[in-house]
N, C-alpha and C positions, 0 to 999 in steps of 0.2 A: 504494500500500500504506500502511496508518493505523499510525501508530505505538502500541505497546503500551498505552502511558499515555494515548491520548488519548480518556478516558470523562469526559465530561460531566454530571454528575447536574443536572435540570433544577429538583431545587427550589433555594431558598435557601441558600446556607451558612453566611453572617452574616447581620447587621444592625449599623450603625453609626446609635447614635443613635435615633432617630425620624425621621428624615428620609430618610438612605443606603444602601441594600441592593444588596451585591455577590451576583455569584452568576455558575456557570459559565455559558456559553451553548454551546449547540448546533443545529443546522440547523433547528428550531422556529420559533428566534429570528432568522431569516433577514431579517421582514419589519421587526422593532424595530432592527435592525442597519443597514439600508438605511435609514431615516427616520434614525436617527441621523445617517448619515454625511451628509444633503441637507441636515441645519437645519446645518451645520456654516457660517460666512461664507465668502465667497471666500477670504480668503490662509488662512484656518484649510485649507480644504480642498485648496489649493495645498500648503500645507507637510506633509500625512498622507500625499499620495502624488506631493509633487514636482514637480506640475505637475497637468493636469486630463486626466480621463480621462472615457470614455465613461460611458453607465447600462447596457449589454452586458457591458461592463469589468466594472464597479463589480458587477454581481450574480455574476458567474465568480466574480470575488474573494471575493463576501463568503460564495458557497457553499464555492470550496475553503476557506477558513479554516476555517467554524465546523464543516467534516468530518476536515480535517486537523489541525487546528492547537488549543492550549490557549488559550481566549476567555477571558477573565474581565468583564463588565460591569458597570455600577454605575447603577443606576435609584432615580430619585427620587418615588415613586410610581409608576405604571406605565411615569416615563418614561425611555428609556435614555439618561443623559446625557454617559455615557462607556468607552471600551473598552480594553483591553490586549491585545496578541496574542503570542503565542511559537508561531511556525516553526519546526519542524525538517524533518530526511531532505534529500532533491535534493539541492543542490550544498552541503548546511550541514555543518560538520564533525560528526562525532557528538562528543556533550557538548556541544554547544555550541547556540543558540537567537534565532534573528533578533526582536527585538520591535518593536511598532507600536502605536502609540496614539492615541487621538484625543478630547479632552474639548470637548462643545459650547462655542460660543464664549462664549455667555452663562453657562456656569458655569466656568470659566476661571478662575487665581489662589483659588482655593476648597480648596485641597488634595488635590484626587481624582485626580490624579496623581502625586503619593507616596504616597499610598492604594492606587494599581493597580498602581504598581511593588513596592511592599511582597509587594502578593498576587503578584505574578508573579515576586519572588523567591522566595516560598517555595511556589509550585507547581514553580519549574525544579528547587529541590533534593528535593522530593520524587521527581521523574523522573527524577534523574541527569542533570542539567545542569549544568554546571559553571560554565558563560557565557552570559552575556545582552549580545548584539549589540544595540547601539542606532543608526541610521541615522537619520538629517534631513537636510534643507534645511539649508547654511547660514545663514539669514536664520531660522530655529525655535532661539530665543536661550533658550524657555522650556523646550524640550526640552533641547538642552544642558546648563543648568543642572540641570535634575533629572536627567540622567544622572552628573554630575559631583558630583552630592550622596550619590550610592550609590559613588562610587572611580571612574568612568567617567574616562580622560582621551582629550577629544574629539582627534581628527586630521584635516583638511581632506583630502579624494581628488575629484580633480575638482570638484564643486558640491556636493556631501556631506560632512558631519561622520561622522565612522564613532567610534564609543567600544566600549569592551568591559570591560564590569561584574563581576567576580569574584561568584560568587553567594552563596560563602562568607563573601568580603568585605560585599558589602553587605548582608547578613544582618546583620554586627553592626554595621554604621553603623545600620540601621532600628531595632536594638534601641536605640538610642540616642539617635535623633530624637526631641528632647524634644516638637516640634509633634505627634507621633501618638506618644508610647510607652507610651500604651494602646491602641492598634491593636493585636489578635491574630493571630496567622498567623492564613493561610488552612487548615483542617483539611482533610484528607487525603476526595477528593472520593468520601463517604457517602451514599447518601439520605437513609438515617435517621438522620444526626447535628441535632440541633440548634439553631435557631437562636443566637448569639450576639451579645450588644449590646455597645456599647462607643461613646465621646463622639466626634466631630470637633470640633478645637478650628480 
């Protein structure tokens, strides 16, 4: 069963720049999804899902998300070079939202990962999310850090780092990020709303 909120509009929402355009994904994007996750390197793609997994796997997965789940991607020209994901329902509390990300290797350290956490905090408060679960590998020292830049304080469980983001809270740490604080939220997912620009620094 699809959670209420979870409508995709498949045009644009923003534009960052001349160069970075975010925008929802939906099962369309199934095949730019999948290419994304292969150019991914070995330990890149080790650390997104903890070890390695099948290409049987890997399309289950990236079907249920972009059916169930709130996708946000960030393509540079036609290319997708990085994802955000928020999980809800199953075993998740309500309010609450498991996230997953994954930024190609070679665009890495670039900022597009407080860029996708940014949008993905203010898509979880638009849906009545309260919490944003962040899950890694301990050895994903990049992810850590950027969870821990939004209030995240990481906790070791087994071979996982588990952190949990207040969404209220990191709402106004973004607003404050001097690196993006002209980043826009993410607007309230429209067809016909309008693209909008805005620099990455």
């Amino acid at each position: 069963m699809l959670s209420r909120f979870l409508f995709k509009p498949r045009q644009p929402q923003l534009v960052i720049g001349s160069d970075v355009m975010l925008r929802y994904l939906g099962p369309s994007d199934a095949k730019d999804f999948c290419a994304h996750l292969h150019e991914l390197h070995y330990e890149d793609f080790r650390d997104r899902f903890n070890g390695l997994v099948s290409d049987p796997w890997l399309d289950k997965y990236i079907a249920r998300s972009l059916n169930e789940a709130i996708v946000i991607g960030a393509y540079i020209g036609d290319h997708l070079v990085a994802v955000a994901e928020l999980h809800t329902g199953g075993q998740i509390v309500r309010g609450e939202g498991e996230s997953a990300f994954s930024v190609a290797s070679d665009w890495r350290r670039k900022g597009l990962g407080t860029i996708l956490l940014k949008a993905l905090l203010r898509a979880a408060s638009e849906n009545d999310i309260s919490t944003i679960i962040v899950e890694t590998g301990s050895q994903n020292h990049a992810m850590k850090a950027l969870a821990r830049k939004f209030g995240a304080k990481m906790q070791f469980a087994s071979d996982q780092s588990v952190g949990r983001i207040n969404v209220a809270d990191g709402l106004r740490l973004a607003a404050r990020d001097r690196a993006h604080r002209s980043f826009p939220a993410v607007p309230a997912p429209k067809p016909e709303m309008a693209a909008i620009a805005a620099p990455v620094n």
